[in-house]
C-alpha positions as CSV (number, residue, x, y, z in Angstrom):
1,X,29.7,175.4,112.4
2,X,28.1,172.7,114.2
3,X,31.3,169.8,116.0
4,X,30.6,166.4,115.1
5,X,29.5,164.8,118.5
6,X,31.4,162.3,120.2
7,X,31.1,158.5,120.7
8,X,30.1,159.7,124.7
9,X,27.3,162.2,123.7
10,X,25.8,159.9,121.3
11,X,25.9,157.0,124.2
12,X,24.3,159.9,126.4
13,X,21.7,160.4,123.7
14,X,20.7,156.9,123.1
15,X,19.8,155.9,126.7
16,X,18.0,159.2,126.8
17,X,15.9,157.9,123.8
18,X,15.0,154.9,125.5
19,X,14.2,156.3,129.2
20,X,12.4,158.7,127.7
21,X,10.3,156.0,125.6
22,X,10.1,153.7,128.5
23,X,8.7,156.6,131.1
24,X,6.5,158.0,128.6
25,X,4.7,154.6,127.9
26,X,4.6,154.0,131.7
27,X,3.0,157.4,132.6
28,X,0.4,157.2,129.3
29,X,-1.3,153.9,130.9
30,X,-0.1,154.7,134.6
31,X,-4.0,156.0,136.2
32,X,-5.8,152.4,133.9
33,X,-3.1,151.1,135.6
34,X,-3.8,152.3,139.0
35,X,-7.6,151.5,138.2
36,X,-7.4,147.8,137.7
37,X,-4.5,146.9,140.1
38,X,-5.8,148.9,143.0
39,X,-9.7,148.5,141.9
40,X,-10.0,152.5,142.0
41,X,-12.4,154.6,140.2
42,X,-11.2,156.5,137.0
43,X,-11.4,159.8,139.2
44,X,-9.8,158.6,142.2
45,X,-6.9,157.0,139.7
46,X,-6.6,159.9,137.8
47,X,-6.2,162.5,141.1
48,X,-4.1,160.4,142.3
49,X,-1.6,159.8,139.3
50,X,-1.9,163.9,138.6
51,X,-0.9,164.6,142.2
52,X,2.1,162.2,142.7
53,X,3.4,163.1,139.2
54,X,3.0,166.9,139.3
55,X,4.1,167.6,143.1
56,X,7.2,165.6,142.4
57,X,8.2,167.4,138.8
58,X,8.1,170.5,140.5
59,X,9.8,170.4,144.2
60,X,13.1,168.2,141.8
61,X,13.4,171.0,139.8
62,X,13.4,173.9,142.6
63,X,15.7,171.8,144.7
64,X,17.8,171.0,141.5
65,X,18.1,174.5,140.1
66,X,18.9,175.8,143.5
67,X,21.2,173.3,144.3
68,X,23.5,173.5,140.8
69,X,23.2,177.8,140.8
70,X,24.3,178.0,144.7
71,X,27.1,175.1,144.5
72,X,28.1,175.0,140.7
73,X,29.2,171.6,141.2
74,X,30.8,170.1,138.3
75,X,29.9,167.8,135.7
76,X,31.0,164.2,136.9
77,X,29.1,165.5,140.6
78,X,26.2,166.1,138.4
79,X,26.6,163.3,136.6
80,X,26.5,161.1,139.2
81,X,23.5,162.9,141.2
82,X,21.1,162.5,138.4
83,X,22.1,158.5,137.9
84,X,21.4,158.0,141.7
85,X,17.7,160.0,141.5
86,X,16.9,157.5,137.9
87,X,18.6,154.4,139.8
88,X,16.0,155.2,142.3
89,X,13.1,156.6,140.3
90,X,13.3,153.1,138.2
91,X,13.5,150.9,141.5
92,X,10.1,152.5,142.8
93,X,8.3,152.6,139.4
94,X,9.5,148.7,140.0
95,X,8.2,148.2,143.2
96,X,4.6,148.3,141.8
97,X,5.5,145.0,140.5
98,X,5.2,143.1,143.9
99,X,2.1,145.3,145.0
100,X,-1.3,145.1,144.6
101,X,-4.7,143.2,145.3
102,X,-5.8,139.8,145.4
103,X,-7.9,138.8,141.7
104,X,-11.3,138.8,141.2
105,X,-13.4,135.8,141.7
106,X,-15.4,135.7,138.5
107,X,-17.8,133.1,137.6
108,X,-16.6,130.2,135.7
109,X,-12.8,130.9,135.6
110,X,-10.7,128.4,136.2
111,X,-8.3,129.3,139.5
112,X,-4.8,128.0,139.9
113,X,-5.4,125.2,141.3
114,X,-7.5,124.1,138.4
115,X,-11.1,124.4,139.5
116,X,-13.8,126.9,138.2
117,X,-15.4,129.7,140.3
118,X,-18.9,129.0,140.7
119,X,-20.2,132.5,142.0
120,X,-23.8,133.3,141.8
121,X,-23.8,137.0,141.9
122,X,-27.5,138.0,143.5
């Protein structure tokens, strides 16, 4: 027979739901992303988003499962591992906030300071 799960596990559960959501959405739209912040090709935004996902993925998991079958540290240790890596997995996904290029002049589109572009294109 199945145990009813606790309060705790269904806590556990329900910010797993919504990471999950919330990374999946980012990494769906992450290399368009790349493409109009950083003014890349589709290519160039696509190798870059498959290399600095995939590399990542796979050297965490080797270091991980080394790490928990060589030191069996217990759950609170582990606990508290994997909320430090998200803390700082969510404050660089973040940090793209505050980065990128300066906007495209386009022609008749008003600016902040309330005039309009007036760029011939030749």
């Amino acid at each position: 027979m199945l145990k009813q799960t606790s309060n705790q596990n269904k806590i556990i559960h329900f910010k797993q739901f919504f990471l999950l959501t919330g990374i999946n959405g980012f990494y769906a739209y992450y290399a368009k992303y790349i493409e109009t912040q950083y003014r890349t090709t589709s290519s160039q935004a696509s190798a870059i988003t498959g290399s600095t996902g995939f590399a990542p993925v796979t050297i965490g998991l080797i270091i991980g499962g080394a790490y928990i079958v060589y030191f069996k540290p217990k759950a609170k240790l582990l606990f508290i591992i994997i909320f430090i890596c998200e803390l700082v997995s969510v404050g660089t996904i973040g940090s793209g906030w505050f980065l990128g290029c300066e906007s495209v002049n386009l022609d008749g589109v008003k600016t902040s300071n309330g005039l309009v572009n007036n760029i011939m294109i030749k």
